[in-house]
TORKOL-4160 file (C-alpha; in steps of 0.2 Angstrom, whole numbers, padded with zeros to 4 digits, m for minus):
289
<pt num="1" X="0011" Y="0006" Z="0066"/>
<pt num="2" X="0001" Y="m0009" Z="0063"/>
<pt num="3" X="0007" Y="m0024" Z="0074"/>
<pt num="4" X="0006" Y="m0040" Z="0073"/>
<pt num="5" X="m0013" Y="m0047" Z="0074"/>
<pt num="6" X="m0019" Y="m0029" Z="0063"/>
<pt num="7" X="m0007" Y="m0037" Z="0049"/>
<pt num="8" X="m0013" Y="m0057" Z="0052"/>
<pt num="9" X="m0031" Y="m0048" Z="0051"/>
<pt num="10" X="m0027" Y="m0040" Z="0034"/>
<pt num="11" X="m0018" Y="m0056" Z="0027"/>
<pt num="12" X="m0033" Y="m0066" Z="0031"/>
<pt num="13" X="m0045" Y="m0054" Z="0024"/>
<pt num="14" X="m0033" Y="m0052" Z="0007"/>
<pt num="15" X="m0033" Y="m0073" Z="0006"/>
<pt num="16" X="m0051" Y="m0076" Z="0006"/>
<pt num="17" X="m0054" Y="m0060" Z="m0007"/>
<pt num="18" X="m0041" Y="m0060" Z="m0017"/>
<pt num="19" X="m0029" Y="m0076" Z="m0017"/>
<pt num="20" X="m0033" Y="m0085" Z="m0035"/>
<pt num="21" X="m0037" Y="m0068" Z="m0044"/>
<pt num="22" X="m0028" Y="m0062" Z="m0057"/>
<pt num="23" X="m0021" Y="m0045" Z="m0060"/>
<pt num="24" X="m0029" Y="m0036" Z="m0075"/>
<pt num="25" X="m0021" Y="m0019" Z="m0073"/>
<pt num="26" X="m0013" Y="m0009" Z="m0061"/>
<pt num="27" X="m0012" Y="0011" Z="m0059"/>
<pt num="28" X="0000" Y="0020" Z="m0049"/>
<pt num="29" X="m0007" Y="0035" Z="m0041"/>
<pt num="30" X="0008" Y="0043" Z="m0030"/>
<pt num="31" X="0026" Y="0039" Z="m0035"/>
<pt num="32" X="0030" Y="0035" Z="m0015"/>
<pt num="33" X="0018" Y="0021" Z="m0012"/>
<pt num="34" X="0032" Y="0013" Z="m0024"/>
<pt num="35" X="0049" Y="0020" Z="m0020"/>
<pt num="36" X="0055" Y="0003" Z="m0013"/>
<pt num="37" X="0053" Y="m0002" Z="m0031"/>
<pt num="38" X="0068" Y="0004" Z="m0040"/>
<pt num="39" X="0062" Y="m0001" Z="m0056"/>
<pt num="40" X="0050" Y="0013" Z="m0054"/>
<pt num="41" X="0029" Y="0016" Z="m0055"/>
<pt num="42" X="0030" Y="0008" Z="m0074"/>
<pt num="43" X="0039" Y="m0006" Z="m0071"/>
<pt num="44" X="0029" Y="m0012" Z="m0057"/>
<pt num="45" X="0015" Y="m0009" Z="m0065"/>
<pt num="46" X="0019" Y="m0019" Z="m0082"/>
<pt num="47" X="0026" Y="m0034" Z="m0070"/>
<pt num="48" X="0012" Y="m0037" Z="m0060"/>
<pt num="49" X="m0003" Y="m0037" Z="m0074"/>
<pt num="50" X="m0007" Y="m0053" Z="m0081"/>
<pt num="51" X="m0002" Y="m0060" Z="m0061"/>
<pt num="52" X="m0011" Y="m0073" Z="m0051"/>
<pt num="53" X="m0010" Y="m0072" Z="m0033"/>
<pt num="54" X="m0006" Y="m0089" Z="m0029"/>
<pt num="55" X="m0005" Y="m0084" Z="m0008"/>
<pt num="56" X="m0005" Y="m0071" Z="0003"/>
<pt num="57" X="0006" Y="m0073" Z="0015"/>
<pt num="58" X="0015" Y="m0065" Z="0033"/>
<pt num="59" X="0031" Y="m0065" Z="0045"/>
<pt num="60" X="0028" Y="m0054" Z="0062"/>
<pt num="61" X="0024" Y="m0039" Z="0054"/>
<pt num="62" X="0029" Y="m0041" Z="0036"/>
<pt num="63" X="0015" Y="m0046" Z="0022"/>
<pt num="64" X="0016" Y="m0051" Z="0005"/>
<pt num="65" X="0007" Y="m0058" Z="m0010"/>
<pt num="66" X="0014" Y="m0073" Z="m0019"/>
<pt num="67" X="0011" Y="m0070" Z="m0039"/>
<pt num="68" X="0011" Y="m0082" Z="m0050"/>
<pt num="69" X="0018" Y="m0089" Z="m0064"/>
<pt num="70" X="0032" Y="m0076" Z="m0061"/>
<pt num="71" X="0036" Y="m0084" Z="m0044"/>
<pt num="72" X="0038" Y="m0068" Z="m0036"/>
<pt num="73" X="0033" Y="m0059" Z="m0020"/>
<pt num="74" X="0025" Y="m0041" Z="m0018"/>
<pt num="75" X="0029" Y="m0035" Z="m0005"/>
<pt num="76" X="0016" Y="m0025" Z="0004"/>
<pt num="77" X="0026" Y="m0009" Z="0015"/>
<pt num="78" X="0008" Y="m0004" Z="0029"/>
<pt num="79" X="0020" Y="0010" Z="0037"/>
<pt num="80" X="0010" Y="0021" Z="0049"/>
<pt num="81" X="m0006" Y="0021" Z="0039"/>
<pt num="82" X="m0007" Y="0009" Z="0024"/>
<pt num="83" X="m0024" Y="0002" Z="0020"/>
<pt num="84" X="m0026" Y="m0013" Z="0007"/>
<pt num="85" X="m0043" Y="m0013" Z="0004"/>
<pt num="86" X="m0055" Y="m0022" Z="m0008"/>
<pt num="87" X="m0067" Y="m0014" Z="m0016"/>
<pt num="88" X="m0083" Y="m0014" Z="m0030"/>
<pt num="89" X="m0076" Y="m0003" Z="m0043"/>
<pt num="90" X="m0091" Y="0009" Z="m0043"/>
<pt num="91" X="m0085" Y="0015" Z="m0025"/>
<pt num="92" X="m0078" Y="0030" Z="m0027"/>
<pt num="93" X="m0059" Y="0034" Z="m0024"/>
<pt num="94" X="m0053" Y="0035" Z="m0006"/>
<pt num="95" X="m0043" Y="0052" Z="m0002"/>
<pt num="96" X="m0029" Y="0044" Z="0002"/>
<pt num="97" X="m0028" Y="0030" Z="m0014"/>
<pt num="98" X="m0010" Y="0028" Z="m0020"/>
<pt num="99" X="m0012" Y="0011" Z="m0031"/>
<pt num="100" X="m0025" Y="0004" Z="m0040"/>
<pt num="101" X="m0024" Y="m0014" Z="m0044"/>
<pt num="102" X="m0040" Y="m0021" Z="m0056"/>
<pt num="103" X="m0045" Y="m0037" Z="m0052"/>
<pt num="104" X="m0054" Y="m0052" Z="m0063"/>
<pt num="105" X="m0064" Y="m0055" Z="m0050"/>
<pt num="106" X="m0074" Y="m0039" Z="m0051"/>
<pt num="107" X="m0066" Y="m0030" Z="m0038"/>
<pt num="108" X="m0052" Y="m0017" Z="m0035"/>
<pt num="109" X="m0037" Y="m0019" Z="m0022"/>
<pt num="110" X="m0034" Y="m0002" Z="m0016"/>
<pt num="111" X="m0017" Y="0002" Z="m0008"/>
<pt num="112" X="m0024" Y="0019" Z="0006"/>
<pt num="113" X="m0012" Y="0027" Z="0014"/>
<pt num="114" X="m0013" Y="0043" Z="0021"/>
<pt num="115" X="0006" Y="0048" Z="0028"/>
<pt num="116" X="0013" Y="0039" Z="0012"/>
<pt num="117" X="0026" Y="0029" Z="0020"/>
<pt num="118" X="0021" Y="0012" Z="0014"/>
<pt num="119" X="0019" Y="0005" Z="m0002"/>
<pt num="120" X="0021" Y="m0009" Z="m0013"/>
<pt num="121" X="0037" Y="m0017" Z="m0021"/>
<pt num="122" X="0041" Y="m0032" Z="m0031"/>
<pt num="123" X="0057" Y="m0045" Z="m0023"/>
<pt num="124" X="0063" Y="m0061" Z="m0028"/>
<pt num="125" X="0059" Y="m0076" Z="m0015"/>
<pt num="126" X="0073" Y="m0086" Z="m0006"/>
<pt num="127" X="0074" Y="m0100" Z="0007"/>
<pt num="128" X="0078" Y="m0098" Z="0024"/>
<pt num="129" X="0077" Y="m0111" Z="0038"/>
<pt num="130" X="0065" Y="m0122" Z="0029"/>
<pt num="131" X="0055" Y="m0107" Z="0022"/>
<pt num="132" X="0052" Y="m0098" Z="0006"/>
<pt num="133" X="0054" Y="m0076" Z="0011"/>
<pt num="134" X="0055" Y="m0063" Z="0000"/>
<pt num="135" X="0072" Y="m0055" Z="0001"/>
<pt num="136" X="0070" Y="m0040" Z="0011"/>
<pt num="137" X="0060" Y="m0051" Z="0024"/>
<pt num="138" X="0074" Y="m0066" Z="0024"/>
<pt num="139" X="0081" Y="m0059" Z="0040"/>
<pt num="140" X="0065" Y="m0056" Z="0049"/>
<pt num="141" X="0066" Y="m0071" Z="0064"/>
<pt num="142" X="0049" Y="m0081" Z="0066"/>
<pt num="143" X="0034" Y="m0073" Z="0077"/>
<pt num="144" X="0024" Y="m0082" Z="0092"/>
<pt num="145" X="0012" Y="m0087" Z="0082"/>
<pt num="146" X="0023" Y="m0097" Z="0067"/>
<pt num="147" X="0019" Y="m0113" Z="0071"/>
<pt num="148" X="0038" Y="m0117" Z="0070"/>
<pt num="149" X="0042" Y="m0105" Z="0084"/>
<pt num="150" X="0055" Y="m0113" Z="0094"/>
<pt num="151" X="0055" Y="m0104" Z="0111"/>
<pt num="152" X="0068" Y="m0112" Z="0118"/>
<pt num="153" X="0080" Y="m0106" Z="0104"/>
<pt num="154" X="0072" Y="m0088" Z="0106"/>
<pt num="155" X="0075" Y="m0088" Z="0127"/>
<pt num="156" X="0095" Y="m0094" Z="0125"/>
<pt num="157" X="0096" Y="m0079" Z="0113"/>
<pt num="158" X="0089" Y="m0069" Z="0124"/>
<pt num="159" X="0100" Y="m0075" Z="0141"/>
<pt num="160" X="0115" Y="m0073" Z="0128"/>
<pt num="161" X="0113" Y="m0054" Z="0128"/>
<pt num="162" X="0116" Y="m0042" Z="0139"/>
<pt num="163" X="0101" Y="m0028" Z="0133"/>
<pt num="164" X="0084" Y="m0020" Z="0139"/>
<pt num="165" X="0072" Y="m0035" Z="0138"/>
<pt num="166" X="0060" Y="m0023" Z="0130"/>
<pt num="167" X="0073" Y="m0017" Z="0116"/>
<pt num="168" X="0075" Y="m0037" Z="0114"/>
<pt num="169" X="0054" Y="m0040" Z="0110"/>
<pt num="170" X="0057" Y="m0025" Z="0097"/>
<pt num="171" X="0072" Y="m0032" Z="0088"/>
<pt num="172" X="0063" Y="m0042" Z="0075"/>
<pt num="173" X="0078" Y="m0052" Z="0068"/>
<pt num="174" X="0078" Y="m0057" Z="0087"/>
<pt num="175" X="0058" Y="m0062" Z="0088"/>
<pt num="176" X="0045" Y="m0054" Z="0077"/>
<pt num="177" X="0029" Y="m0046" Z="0077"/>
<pt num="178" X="0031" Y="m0038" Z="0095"/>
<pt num="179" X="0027" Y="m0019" Z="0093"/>
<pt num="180" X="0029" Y="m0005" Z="0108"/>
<pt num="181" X="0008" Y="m0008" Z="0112"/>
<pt num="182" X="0012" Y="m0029" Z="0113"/>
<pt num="183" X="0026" Y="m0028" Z="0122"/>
<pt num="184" X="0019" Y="m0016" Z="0136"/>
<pt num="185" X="0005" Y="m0029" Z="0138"/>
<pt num="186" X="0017" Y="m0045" Z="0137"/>
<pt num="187" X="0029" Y="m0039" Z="0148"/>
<pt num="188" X="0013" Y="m0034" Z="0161"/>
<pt num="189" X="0007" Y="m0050" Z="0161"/>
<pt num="190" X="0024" Y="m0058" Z="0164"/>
<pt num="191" X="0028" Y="m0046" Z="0176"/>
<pt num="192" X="0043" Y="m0040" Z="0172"/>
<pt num="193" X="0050" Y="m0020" Z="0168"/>
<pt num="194" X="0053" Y="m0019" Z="0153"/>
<pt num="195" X="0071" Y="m0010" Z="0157"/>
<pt num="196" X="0077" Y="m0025" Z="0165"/>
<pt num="197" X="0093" Y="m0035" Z="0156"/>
<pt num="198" X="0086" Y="m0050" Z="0148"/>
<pt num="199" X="0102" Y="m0059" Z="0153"/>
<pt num="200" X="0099" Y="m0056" Z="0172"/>
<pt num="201" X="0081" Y="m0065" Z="0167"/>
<pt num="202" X="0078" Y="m0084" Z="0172"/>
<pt num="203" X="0074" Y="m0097" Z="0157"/>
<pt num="204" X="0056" Y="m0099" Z="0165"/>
<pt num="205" X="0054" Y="m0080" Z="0165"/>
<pt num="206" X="0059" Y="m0077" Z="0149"/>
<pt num="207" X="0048" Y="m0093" Z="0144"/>
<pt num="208" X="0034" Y="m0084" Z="0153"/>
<pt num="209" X="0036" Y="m0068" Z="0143"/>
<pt num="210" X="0037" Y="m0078" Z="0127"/>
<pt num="211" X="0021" Y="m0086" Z="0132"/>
<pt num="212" X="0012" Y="m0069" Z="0136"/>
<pt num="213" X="0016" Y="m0062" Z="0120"/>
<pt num="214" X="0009" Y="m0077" Z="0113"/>
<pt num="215" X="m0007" Y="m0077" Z="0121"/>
<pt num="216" X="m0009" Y="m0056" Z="0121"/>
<pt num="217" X="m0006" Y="m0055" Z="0101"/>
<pt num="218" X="m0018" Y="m0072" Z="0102"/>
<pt num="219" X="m0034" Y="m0063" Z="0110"/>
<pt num="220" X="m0027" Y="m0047" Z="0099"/>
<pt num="221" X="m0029" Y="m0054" Z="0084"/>
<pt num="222" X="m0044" Y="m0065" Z="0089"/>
<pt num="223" X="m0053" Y="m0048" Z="0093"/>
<pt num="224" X="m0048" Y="m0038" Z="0073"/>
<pt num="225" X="m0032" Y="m0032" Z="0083"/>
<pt num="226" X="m0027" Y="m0014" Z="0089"/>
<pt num="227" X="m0035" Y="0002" Z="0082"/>
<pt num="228" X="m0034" Y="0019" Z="0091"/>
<pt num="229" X="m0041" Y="0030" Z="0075"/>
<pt num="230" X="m0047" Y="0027" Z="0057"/>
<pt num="231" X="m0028" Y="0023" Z="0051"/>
<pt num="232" X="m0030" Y="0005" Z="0056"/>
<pt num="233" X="m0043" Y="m0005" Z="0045"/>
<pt num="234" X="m0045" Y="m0021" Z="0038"/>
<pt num="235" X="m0050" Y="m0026" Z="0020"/>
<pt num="236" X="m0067" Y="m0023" Z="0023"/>
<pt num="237" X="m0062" Y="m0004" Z="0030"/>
<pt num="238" X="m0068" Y="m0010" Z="0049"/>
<pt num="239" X="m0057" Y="m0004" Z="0063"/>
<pt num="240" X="m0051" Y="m0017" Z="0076"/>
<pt num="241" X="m0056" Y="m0017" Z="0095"/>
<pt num="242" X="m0042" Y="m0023" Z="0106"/>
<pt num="243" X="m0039" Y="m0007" Z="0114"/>
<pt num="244" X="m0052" Y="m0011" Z="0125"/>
<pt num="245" X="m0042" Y="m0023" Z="0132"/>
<pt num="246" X="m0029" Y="m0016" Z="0135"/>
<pt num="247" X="m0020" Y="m0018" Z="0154"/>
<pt num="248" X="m0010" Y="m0004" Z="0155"/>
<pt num="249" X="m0004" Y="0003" Z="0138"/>
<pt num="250" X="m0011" Y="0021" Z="0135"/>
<pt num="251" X="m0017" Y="0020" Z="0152"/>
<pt num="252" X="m0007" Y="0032" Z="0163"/>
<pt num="253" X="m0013" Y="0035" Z="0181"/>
<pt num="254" X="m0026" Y="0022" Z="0180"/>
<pt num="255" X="m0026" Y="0009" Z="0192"/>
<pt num="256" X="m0018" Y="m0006" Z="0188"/>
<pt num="257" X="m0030" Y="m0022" Z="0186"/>
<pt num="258" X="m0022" Y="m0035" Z="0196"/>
<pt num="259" X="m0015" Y="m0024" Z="0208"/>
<pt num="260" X="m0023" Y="m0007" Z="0210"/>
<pt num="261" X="m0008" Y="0003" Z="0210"/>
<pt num="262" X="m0007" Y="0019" Z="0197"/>
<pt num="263" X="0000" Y="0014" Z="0178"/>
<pt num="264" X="0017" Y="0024" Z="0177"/>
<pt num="265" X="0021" Y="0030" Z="0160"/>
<pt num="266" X="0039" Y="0032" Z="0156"/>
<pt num="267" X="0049" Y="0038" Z="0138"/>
<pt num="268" X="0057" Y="0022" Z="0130"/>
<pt num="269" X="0065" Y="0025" Z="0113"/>
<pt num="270" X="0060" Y="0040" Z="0108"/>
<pt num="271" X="0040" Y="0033" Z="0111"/>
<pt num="272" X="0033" Y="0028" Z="0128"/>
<pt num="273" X="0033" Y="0014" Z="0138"/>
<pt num="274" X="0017" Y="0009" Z="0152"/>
<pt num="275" X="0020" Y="m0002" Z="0167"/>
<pt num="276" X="0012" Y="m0007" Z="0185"/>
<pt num="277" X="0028" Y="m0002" Z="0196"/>
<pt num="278" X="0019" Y="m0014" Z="0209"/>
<pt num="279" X="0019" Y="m0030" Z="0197"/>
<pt num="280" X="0033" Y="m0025" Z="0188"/>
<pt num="281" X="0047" Y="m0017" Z="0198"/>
<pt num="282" X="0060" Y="m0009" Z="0190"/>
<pt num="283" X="0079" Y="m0014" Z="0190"/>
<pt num="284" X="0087" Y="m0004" Z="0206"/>
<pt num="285" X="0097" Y="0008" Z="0194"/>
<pt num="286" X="0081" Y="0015" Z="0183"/>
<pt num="287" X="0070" Y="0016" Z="0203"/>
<pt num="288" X="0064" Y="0033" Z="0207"/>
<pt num="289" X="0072" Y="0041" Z="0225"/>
């Protein structure tokens, strides 16, 4: 699932391509790209045409476009394989092509999604904590790179409860954006297991962690983010390069950079987690005899 910077990549490529269009017409092309959207296919369609997208905007891994003048948010669901690309009308349809939005700017925004766990759906905005969410986003907690991130609220959280530190990075009402492949890399550079109970971590540990996430999802983004197959694109349909950067996620019996000592995979929540067991010794109970 696309993480943080693949989502801040997409957003960035959406505002400069679409933000002050307007929606001329929108065709719905698979009834599950918008099953979030009770109303159903037709209604989001006739709600949207005649739409300006006033912004395009993101919370940790959650993305929307800000129409106007109904003052609403559409809410854009990437799921394991969603692609919102923007296309010349005269380029043929994608495979995968579930929506259709026709732009007066000449182009098409395509919703692509081959598993069909995404999708689109219109929400009514609220404000929470000085800013304005749709509603199914309201309890989504800021990400490390919101520039209102407090970090000192986040590590008094997380000294509060007594949980796996990695399970802590994944709750996204907790801190968002952090995915399995972010965490892995965060928690490296902190040097901590990610098994360990955040409430048995020092402030200035869990600062450090915060900090790592920060810079890894930084250089992430910086480089078009994370992409491991064609599922990941950005508007332009170009696949991010991040993976080859990566310290130790994915990278099983290789030797740790800093250290030298094999990267040990272990299973984490039905998914895996990847670790140095040199630079990042486990808690006591979870070592191997």
């Amino acid at each position: 699932m696309p993480e943080l910077p693949e989502v801040e990549v997409v957003r960035r490529g959406l505002d400069a391509h679409v933000r002050g269009a307007t929606i001329e017409s929108v065709q719905v092309l698979h009834p599950r790209a918008v099953r979030r959207h009770e109303p159903g296919p037709r209604d989001l369609a006739l709600r949207l045409t005649g739409q300006a997208v006033a912004a395009v905007q993101r919370r940790g891994k959650y993305l929307w476009l800000v129409l106007e003048p109904a003052d609403v948010a559409l809410v854009v669901h990437l799921g394991m394989s969603g692609q919102m690309l923007v296309q010349p009308p005269a380029v043929p349809d994608e495979k995968h092509l579930r929506i259709r939005a026709v732009l007066d700017n000449g182009t098409d925004l395509r919703f692509v999604d081959q598993r069909t766990f995404g999708g689109w759906a219109l929400a009514s905005l609220v404000e929470v904590d000085g800013a304005v969410l749709p509603e199914p986003v309201a309890h989504i907690a800021r990400d490390p790179l919101d520039p209102a991130f407090d970090a000192a609220a986040v590590v008094k959280v997380l000294r509060g409860k007594h949980s796996e530190i990695k399970r802590l990075l994944l709750d996204q009402t907790v801190v968002s954006g952090i995915g399995n492949i972010y965490a892995d890399e965060s928690l490296w550079r902190a040097g901590v297991h990610g098994n360990r109970a955040a409430d048995r971590l020092g402030g200035p540990t869990l600062r450090r962690l915060l900090d790592a996430a920060r810079d890894v999802m930084g250089e992430a983004l910086a480089k078009g983010g994370t992409s491991f197959d064609a599922l990941y694109v950005n508007v332009n349909g170009e696949s991010g390069y991040f993976d080859r950067s990566l310290n130790v996620y994915g990278q099983e019996n290789l030797p740790c950079p800093r250290c030298g000592t094999p990267v040990r995979r272990e299973k984490f929540m039905n998914r895996s987690s990847f670790s140095c067991p040199t630079c990042q010794p486990p808690p006591r109970s979870a070592r191997r005899v």
